[in-house]
C-alpha positions as CSV (number, residue, x, y, z in Angstrom):
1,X,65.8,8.8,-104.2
2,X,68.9,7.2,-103.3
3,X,72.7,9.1,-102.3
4,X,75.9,7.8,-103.1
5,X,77.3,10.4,-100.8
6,X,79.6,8.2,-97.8
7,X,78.3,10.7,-95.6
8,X,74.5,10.5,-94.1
9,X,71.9,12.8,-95.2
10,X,70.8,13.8,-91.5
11,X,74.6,14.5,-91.1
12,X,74.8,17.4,-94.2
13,X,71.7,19.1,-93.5
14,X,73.1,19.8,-90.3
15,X,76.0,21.2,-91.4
16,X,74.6,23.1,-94.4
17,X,74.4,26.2,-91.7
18,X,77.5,28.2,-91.8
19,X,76.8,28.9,-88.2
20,X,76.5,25.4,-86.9
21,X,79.7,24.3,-89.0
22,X,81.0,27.3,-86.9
23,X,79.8,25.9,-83.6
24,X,81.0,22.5,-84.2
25,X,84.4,23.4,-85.3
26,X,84.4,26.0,-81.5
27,X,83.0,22.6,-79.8
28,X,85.6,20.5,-81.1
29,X,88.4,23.0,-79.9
30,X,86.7,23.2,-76.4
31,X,86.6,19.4,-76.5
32,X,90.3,19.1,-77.2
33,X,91.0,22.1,-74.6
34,X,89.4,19.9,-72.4
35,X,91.5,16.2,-73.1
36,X,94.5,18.2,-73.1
37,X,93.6,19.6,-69.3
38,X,92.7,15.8,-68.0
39,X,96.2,14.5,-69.5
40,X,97.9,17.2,-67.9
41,X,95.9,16.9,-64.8
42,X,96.5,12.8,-65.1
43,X,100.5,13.4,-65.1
44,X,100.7,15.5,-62.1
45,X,99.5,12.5,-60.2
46,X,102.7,11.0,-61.4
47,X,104.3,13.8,-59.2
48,X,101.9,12.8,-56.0
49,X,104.7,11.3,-54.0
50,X,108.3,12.9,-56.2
51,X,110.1,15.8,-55.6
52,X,108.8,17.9,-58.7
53,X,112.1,19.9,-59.2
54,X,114.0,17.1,-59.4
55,X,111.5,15.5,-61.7
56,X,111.6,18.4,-63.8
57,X,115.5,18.9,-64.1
58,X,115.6,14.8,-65.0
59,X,113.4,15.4,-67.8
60,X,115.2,18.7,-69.5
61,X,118.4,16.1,-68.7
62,X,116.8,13.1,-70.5
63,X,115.6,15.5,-73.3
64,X,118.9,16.9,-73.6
65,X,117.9,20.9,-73.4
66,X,119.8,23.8,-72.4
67,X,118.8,24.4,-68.6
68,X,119.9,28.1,-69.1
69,X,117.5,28.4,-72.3
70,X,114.0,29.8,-71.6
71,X,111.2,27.3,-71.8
72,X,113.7,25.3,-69.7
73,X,114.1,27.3,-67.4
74,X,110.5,28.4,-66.6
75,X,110.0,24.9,-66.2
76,X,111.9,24.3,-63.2
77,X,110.8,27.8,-62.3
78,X,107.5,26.6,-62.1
79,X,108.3,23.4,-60.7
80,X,110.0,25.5,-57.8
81,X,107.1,28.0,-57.2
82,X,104.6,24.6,-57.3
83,X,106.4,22.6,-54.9
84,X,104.1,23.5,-51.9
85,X,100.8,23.1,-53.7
86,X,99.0,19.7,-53.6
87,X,98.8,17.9,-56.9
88,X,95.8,16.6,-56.3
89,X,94.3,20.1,-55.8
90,X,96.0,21.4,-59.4
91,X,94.2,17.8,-60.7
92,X,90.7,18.5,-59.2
93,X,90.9,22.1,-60.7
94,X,92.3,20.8,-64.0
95,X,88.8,17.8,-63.8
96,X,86.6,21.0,-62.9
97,X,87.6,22.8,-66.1
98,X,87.7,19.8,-68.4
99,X,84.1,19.5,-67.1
100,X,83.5,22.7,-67.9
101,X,84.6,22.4,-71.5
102,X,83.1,19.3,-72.3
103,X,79.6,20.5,-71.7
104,X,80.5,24.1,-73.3
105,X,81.7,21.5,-75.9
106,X,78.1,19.4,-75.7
107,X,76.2,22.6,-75.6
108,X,77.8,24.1,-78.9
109,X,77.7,21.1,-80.7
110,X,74.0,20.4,-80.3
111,X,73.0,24.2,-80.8
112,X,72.4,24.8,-77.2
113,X,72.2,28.5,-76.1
114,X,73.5,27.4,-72.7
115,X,76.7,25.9,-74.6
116,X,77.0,29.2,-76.0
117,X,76.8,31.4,-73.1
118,X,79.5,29.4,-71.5
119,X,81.7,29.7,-74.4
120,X,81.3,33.4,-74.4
121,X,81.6,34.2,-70.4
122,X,84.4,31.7,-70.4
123,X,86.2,33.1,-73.3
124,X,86.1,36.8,-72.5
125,X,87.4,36.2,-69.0
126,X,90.3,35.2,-71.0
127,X,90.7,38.4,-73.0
128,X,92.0,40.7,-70.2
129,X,95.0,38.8,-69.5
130,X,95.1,37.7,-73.4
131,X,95.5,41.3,-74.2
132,X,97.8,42.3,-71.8
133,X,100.3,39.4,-72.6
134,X,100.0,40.9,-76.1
135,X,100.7,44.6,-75.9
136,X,103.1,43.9,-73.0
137,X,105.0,41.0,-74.1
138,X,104.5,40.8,-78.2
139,X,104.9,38.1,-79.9
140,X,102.8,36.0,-82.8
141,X,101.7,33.0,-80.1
142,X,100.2,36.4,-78.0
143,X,98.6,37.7,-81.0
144,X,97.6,35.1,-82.4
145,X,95.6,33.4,-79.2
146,X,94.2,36.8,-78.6
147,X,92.8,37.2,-82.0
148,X,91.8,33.6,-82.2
149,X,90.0,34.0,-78.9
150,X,88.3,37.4,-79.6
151,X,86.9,35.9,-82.7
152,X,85.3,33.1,-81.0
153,X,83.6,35.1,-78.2
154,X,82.6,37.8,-80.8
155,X,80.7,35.0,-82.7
156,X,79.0,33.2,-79.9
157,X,77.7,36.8,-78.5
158,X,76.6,37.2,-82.2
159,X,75.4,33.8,-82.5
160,X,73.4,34.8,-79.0
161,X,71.7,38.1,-80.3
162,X,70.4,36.0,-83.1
163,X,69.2,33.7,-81.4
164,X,67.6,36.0,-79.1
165,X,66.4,38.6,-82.0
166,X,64.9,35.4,-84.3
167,X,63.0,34.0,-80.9
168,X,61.2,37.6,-80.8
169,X,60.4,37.7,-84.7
170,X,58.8,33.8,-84.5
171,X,55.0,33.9,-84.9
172,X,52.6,32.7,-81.8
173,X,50.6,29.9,-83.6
């Protein structure tokens, strides 16, 4: 029996499972956490032998935004408290968690329980902080991240009892 479908039949009895569309779509995001964490990492080199203040004002010039305006000004606020650290430490960090979410990324997306229980430890170390930003500083990007992150760690604990719960019920032959 032949398919017309574009996409291969391997490929969509995969993803018939709710719970690995679920996983894929959590190891995508991971993935993309990750990239975004080696770019950023990859442009502080740029600041290996510059004055990163200076840098910093420069840009807000050449982007013509208000220095006195928030985002702004925690930039160079940053920039100021970062001065003394080593860029190439804030790079090796940002490589050792892009690491980290690529193979939280690889796990999820080939059903790995190992994927998972990064996902989960990882994300709930998160929730802490992700909760106090939004009861003490409101806002919809607080809310939003913290509700966004809840539900992710909710589901791979889930997606863990299952896992764990099924294993138990599987006959011995």
């Amino acid at each position: 029996m032949e398919s017309n479908s574009l996409v291969p039949a391997a490929l969509t009895a995969t993803l018939k499972s709710p719970d690995t569309a679920a996983l894929r779509a959590i190891a995508i995001y991971e993935a993309c956490k990750g990239v975004l964490v080696v770019a950023a990492g990859t442009g502080l080199m740029f600041f290996l032998h510059h004055n990163l203040v200076i840098s910093m004002v420069d840009l807000i010039r050449h982007m013509r935004l208000d220095p006195a305006s928030r985002v702004p000004h925690f930039l160079v606020e940053f920039a100021k408290s970062a001065q003394g650290i080593d860029p190439r430490l804030i790079a090796g960090l940002a490589i050792l968690y892009a690491a980290i979410r690529f193979a939280e990324a690889y796990g999820l997306w080939f059903d790995r329980a190992w994927g998972e229980w990064i996902g989960a430890l990882s994300g709930g170390i998160y929730l802490p902080f992700e909760a106090n930003e939004a009861i003490f500083h409101p806002s919809w990007l607080h809310s939003i991240l913290l509700a966004g992150n809840l539900l992710i760690v909710l589901f791979l604990v889930f997606h863990l009892w299952k896992r764990k719960h099924h294993a138990y019920r599987m006959p011995l032959n």
